[in-house]
N, CA, C and O of each residue as an XYZ file, in Angstrom:
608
protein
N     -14.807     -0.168    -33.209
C     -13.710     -0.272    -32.259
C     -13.441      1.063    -31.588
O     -12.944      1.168    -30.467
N     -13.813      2.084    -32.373
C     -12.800      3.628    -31.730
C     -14.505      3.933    -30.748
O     -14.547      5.042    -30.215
N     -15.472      3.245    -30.588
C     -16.512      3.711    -30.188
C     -16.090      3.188    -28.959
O     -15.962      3.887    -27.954
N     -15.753      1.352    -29.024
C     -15.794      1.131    -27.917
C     -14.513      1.226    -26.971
O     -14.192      0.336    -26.183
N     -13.861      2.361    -27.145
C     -12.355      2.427    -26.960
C     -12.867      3.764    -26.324
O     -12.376      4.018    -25.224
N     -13.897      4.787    -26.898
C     -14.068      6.004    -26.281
C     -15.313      5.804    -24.759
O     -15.373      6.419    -23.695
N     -16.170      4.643    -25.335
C     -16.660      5.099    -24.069
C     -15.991      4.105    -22.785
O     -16.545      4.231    -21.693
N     -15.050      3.314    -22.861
C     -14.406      2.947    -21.592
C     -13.675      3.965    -20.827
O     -13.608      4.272    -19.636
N     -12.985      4.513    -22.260
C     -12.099      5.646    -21.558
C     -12.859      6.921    -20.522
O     -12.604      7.500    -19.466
N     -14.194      6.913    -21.835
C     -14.999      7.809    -20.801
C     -15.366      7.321    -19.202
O     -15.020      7.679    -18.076
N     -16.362      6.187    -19.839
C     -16.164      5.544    -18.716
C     -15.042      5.251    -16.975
O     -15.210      5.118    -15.763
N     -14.492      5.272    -17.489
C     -13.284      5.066    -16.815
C     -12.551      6.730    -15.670
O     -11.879      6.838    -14.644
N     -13.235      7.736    -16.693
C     -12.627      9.308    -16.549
C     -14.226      9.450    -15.602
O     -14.141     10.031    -14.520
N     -15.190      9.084    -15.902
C     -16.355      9.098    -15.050
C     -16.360      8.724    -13.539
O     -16.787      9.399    -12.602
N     -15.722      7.357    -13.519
C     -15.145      6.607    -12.392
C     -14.492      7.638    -11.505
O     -15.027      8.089    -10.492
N     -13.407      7.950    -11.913
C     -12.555      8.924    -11.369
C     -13.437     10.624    -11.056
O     -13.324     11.321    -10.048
N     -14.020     10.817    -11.917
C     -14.187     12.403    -11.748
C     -15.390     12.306    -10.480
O     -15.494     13.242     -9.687
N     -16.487     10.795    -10.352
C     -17.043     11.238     -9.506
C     -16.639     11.018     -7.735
O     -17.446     10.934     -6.809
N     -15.789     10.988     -7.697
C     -15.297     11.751     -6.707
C     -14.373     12.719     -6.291
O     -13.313     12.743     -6.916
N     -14.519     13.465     -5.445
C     -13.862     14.682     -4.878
C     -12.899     14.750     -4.669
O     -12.599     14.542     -3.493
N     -11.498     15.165     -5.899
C     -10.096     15.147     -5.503
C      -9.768     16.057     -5.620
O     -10.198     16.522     -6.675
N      -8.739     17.180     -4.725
C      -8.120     18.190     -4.965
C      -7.128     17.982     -6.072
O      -6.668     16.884     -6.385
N      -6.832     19.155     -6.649
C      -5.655     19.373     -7.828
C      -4.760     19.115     -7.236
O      -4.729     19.668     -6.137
N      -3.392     18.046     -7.621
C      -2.508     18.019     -6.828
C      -1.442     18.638     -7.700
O      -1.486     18.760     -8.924
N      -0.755     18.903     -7.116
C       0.542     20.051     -8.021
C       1.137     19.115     -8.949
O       2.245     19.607     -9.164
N       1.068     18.336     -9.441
C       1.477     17.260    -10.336
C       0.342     17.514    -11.662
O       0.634     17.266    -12.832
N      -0.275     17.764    -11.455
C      -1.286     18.224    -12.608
C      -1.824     16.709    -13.512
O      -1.863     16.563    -14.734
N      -2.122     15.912    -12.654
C      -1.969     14.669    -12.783
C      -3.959     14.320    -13.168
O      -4.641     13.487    -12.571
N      -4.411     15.189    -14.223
C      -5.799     14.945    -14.563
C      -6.398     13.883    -14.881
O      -5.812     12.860    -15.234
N      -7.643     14.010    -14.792
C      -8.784     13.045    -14.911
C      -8.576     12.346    -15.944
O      -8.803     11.144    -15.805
N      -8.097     12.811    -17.276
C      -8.111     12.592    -18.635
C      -7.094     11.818    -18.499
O      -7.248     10.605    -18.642
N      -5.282     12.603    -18.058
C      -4.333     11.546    -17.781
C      -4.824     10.315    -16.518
O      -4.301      9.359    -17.090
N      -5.144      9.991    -15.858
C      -5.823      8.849    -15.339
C      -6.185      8.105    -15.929
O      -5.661      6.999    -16.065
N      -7.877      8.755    -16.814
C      -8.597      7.245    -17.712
C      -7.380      7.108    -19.126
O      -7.514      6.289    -20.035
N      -6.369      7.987    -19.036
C      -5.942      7.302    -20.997
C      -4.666      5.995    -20.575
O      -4.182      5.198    -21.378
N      -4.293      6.121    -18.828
C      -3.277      5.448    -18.177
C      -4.467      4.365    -18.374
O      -4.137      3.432    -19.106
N      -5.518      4.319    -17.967
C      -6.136      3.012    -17.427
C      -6.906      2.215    -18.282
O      -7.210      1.039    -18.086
N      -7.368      3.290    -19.755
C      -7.349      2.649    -20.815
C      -6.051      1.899    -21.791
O      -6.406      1.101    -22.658
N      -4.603      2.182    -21.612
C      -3.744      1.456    -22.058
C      -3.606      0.460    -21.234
O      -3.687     -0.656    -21.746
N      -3.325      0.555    -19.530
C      -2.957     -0.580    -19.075
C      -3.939     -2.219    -19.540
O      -3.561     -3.368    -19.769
N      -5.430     -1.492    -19.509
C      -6.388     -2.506    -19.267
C      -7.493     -2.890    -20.255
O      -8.106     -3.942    -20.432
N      -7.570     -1.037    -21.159
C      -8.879     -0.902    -21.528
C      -9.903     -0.496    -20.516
O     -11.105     -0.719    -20.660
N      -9.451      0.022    -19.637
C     -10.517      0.000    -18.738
C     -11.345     -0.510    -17.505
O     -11.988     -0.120    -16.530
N     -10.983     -1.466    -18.073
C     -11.948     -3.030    -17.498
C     -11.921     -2.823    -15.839
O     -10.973     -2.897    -15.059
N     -13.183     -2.566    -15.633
C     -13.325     -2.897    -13.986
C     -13.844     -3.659    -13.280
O     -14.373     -3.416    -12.195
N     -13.708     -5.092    -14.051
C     -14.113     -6.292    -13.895
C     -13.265     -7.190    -13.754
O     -13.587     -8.243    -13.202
N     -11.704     -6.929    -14.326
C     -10.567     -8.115    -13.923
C     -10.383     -8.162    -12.925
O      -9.216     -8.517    -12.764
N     -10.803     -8.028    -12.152
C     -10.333     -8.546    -10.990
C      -8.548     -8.688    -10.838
O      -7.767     -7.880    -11.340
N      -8.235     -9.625    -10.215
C      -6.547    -10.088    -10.005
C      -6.284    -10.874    -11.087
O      -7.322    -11.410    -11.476
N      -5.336    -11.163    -11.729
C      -4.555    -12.100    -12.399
C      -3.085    -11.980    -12.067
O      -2.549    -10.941    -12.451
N      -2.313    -12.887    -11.401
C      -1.329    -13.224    -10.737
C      -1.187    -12.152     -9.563
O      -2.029    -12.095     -8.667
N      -0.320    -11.490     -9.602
C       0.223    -10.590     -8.804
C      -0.236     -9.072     -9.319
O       0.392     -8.163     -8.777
N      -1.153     -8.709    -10.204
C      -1.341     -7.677    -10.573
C      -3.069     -7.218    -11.186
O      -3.535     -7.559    -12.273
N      -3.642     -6.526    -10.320
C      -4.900     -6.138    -10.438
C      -5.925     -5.512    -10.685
O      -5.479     -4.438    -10.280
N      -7.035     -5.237    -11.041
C      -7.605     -3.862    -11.446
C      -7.430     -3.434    -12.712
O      -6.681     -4.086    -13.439
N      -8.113     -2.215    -13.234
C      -8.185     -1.520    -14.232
C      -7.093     -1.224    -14.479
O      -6.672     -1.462    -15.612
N      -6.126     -0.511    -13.364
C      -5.043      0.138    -13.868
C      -3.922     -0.773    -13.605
O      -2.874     -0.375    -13.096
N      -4.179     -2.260    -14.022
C      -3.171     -3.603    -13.030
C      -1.914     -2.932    -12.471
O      -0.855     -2.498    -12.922
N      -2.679     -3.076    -10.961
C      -1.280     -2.150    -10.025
C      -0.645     -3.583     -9.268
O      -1.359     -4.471     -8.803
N       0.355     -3.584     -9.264
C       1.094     -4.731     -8.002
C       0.557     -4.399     -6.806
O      -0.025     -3.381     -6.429
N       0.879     -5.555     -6.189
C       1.276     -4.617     -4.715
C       2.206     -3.570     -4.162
O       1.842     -2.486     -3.708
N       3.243     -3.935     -4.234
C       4.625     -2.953     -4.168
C       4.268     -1.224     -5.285
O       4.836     -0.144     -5.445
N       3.387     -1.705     -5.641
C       2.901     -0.203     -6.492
C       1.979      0.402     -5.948
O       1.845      1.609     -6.148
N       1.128     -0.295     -5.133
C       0.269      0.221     -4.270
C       0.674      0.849     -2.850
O       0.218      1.819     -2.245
N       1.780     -0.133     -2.513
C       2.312      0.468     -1.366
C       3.254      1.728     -1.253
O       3.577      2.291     -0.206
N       3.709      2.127     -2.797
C       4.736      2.987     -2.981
C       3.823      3.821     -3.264
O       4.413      4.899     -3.207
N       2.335      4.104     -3.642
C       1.494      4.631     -3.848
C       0.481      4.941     -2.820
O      -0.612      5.453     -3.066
N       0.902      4.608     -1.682
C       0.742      5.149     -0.203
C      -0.608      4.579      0.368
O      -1.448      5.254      0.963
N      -0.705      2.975      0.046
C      -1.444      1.913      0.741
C      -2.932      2.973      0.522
O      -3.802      2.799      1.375
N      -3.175      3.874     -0.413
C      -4.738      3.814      0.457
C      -5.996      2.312      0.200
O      -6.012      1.222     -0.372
N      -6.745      3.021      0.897
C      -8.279      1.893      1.353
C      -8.908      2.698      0.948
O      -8.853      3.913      0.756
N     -10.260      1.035      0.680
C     -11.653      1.657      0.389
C     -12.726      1.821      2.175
O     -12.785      1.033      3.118
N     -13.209      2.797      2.024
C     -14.153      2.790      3.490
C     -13.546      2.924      4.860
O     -13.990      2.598      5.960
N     -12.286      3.555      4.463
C     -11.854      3.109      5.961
C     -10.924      1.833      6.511
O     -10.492      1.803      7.664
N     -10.678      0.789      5.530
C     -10.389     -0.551      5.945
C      -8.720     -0.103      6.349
O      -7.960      0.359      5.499
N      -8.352     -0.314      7.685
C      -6.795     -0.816      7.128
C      -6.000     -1.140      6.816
O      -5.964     -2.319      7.169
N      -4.431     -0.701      5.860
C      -4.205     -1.027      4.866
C      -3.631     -2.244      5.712
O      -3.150     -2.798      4.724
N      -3.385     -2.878      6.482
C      -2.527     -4.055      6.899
C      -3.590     -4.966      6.738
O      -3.151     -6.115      6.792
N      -5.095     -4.914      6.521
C      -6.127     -5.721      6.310
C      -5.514     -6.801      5.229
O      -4.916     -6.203      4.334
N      -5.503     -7.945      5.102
C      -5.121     -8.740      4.067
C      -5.780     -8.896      2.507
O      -5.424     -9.635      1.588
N      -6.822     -7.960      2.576
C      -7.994     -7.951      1.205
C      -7.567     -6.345      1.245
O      -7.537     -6.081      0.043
N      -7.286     -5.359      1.817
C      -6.801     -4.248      1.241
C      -5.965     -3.653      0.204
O      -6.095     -2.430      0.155
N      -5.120     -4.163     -0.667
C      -4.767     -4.198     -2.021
C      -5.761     -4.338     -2.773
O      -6.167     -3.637     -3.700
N      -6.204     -5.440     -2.261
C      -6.759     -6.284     -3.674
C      -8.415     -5.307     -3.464
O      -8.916     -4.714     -4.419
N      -8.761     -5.314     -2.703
C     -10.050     -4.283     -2.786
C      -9.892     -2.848     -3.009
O     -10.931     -2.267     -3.322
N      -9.110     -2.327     -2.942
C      -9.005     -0.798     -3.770
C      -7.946     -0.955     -4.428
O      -7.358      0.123     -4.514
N      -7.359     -1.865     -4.991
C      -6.779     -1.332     -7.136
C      -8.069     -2.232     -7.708
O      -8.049     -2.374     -8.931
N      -9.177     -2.855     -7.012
C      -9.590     -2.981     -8.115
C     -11.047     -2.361     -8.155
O     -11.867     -2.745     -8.989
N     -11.313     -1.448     -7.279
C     -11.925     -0.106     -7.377
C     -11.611      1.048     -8.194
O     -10.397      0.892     -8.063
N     -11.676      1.864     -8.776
C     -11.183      2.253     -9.930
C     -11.385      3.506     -9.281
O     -10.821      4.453     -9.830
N     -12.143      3.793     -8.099
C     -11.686      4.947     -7.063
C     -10.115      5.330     -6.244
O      -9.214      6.168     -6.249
N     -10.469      4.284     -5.692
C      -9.273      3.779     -4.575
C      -7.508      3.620     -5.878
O      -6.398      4.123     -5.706
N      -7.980      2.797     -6.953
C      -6.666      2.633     -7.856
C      -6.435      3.521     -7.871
O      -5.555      3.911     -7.104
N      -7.239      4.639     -8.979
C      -7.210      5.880     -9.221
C      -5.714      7.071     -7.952
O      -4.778      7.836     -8.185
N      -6.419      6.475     -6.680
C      -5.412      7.543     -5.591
C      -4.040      6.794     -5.494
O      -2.993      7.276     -5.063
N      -4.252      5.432     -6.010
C      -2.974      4.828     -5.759
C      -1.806      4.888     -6.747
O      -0.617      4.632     -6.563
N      -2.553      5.355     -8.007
C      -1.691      5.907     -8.857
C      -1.390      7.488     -8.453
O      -0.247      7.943     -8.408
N      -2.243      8.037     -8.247
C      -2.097      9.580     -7.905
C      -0.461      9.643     -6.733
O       0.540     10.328     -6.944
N      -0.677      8.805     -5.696
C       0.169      8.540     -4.840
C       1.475      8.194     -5.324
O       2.393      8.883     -4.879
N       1.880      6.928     -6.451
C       2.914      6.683     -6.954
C       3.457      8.049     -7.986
O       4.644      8.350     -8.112
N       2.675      8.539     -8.449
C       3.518      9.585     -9.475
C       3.990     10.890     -8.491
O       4.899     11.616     -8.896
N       3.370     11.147     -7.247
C       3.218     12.065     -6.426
C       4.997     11.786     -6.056
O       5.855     12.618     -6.353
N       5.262     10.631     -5.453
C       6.409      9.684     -5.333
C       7.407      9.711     -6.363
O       8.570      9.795     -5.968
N       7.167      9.648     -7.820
C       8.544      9.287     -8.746
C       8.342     10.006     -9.787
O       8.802      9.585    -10.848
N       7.489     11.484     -9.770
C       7.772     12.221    -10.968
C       8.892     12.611    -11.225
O       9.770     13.068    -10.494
N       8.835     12.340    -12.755
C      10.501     12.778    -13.457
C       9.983     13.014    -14.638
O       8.857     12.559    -14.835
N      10.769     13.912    -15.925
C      10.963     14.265    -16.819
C      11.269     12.862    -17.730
O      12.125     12.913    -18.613
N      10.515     11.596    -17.462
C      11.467     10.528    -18.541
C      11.160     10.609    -20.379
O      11.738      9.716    -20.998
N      10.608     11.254    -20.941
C      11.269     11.930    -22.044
C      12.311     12.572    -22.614
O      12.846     12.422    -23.712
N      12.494     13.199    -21.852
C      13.490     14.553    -21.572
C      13.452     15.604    -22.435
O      14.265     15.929    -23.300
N      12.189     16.213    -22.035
C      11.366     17.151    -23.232
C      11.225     18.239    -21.998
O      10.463     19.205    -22.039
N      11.691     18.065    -21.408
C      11.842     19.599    -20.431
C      10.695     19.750    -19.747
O      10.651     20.799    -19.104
N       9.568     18.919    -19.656
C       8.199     18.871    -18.460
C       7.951     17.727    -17.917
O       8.608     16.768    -18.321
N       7.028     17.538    -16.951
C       6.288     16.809    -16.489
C       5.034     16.480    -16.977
O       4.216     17.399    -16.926
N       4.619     15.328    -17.480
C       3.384     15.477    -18.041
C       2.563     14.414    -17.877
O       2.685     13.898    -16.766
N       1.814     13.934    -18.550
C       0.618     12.778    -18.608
C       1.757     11.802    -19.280
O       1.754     10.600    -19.011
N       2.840     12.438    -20.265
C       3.169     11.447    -21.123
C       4.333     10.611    -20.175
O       4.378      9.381    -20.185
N       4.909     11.128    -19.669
C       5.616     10.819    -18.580
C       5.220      9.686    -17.633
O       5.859      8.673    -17.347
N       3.577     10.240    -17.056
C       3.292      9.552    -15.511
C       2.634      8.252    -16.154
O       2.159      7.395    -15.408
N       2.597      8.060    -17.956
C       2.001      6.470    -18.618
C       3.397      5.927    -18.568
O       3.371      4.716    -18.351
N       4.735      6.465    -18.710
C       5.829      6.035    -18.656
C       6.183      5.438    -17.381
O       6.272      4.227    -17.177
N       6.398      6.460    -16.450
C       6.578      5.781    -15.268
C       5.596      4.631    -14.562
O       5.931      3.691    -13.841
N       4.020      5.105    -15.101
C       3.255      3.695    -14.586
C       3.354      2.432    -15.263
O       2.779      1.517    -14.673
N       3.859      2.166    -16.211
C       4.196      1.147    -17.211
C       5.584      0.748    -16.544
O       5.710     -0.389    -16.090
N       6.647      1.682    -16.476
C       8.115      0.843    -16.327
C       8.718      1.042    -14.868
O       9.631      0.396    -14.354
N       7.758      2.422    -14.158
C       8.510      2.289    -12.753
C       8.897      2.862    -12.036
O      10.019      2.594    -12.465
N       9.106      3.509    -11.211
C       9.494      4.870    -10.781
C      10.813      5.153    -11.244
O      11.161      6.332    -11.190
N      11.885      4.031    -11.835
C      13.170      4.562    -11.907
C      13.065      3.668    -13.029
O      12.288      2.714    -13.071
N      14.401      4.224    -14.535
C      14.172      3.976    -15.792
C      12.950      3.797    -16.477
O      12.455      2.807    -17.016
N      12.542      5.050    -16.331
C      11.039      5.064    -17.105
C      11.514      5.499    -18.517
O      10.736      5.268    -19.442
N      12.469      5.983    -18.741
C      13.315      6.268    -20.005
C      13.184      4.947    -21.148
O      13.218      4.970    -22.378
N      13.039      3.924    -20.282
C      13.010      2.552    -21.634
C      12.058      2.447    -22.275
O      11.361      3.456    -22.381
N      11.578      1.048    -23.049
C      10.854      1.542    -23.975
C       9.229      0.372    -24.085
O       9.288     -0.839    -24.299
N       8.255      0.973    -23.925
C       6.883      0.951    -23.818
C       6.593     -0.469    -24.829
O       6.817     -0.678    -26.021
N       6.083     -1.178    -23.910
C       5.388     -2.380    -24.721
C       4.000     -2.082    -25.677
O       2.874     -1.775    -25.285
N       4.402     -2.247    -26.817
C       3.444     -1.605    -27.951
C       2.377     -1.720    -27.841
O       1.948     -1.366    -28.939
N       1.034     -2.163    -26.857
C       0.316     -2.551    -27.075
C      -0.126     -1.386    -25.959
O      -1.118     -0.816    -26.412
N       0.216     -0.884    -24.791
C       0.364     -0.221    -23.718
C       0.499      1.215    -24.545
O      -0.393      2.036    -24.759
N       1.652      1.250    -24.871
C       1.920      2.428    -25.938
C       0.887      3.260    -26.748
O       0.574      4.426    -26.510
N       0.366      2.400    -27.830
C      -0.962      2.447    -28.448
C      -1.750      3.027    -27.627
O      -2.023      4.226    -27.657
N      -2.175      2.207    -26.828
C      -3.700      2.599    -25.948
C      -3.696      3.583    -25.716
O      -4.689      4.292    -25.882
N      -2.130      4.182    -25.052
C      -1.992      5.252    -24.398
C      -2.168      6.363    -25.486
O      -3.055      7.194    -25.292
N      -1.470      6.439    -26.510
C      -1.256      6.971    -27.149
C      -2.679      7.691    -28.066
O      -2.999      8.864    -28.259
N      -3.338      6.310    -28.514
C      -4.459      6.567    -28.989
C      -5.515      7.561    -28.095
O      -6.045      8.575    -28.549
N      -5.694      7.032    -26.724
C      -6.757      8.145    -26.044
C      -6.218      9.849    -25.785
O      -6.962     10.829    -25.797
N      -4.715      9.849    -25.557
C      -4.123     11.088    -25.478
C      -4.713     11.578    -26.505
O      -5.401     12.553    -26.203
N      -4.737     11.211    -27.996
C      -4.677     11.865    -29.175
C      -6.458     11.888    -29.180
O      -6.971     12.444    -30.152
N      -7.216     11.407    -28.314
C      -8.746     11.860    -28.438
C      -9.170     13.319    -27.939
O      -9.891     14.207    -28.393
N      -8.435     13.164    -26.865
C      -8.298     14.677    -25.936
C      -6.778     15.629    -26.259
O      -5.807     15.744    -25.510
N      -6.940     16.095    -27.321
C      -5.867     17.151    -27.800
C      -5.565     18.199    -26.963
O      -4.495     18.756    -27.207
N      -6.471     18.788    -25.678
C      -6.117     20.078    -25.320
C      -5.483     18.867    -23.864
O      -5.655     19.521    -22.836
N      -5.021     17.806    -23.576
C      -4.406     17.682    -22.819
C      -2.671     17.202    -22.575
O      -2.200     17.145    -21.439
């Protein structure tokens, strides 16, 4: 199990690292990305949609859009397959989370930083009351890959 738990995550941090993103002052790393997208999903960049929520890192819509509509290739975002084709790109998700935390970073610990542990908080409960409390299964995931990568 912890094998196949490390290489999604890797997996997943692979997705992301191979492409070209500047550091954004949020300090919002590769590592925090795949351990967000290994709790939400495990990874998986094969679910496709299930109801209203999609992709590896199952983003809504309204999370995508607060996460600043990007596209894959160019498409525009008013395209009617534009959601649904980049959250469930694990490129395109990837910026759409980058975009939402860019949007609603906060301290919801209240441990005096901004961190990875935070931006699994706010992507789980929301840009506002991220303070509540983590569905255990989300929690775990998260929790477990943080604790693979100690220097993050």
């Amino acid at each position: 199990m912890a094998v196949k738990y490390l290489a999604l995550t890797v997996l997943c941090i692979a997705f992301v690292n191979s492409e070209e993103t500047p550091k954004n002052k949020l300090e919002l790393s590769q590592v925090c990305l795949g351990c967000i997208c290994e709790a939400a999903s495990g990874c998986n960049t094969t679910i496709g949609c299930q109801g209203d929520i999609c992709g590896p890192f199952h983003i809504t819509w309204g999370y995508w859009a607060d996460g600043g509509k990007p596209t894959l290739n160019g498409q525009p975002n008013t395209d009617n397959n534009a959601y649904a084709n980049c959250v469930n790109d694990p490129f395109c998700a990837a910026k759409a989370v980058t975009g939402y935390m860019e949007k609603y970073s906060q301290d919801c610990n209240a441990d005096g930083q901004i961190n990875c542990d935070d931006y699994a908080r706010i992507h789980y409960l929301g840009g506002y009351g991220c303070s509540g409390q983590l569905e255990k299964k989300y929690e775990a995931g998260y929790v477990n890959c943080r604790n693979s990568f100690p220097s993050q």
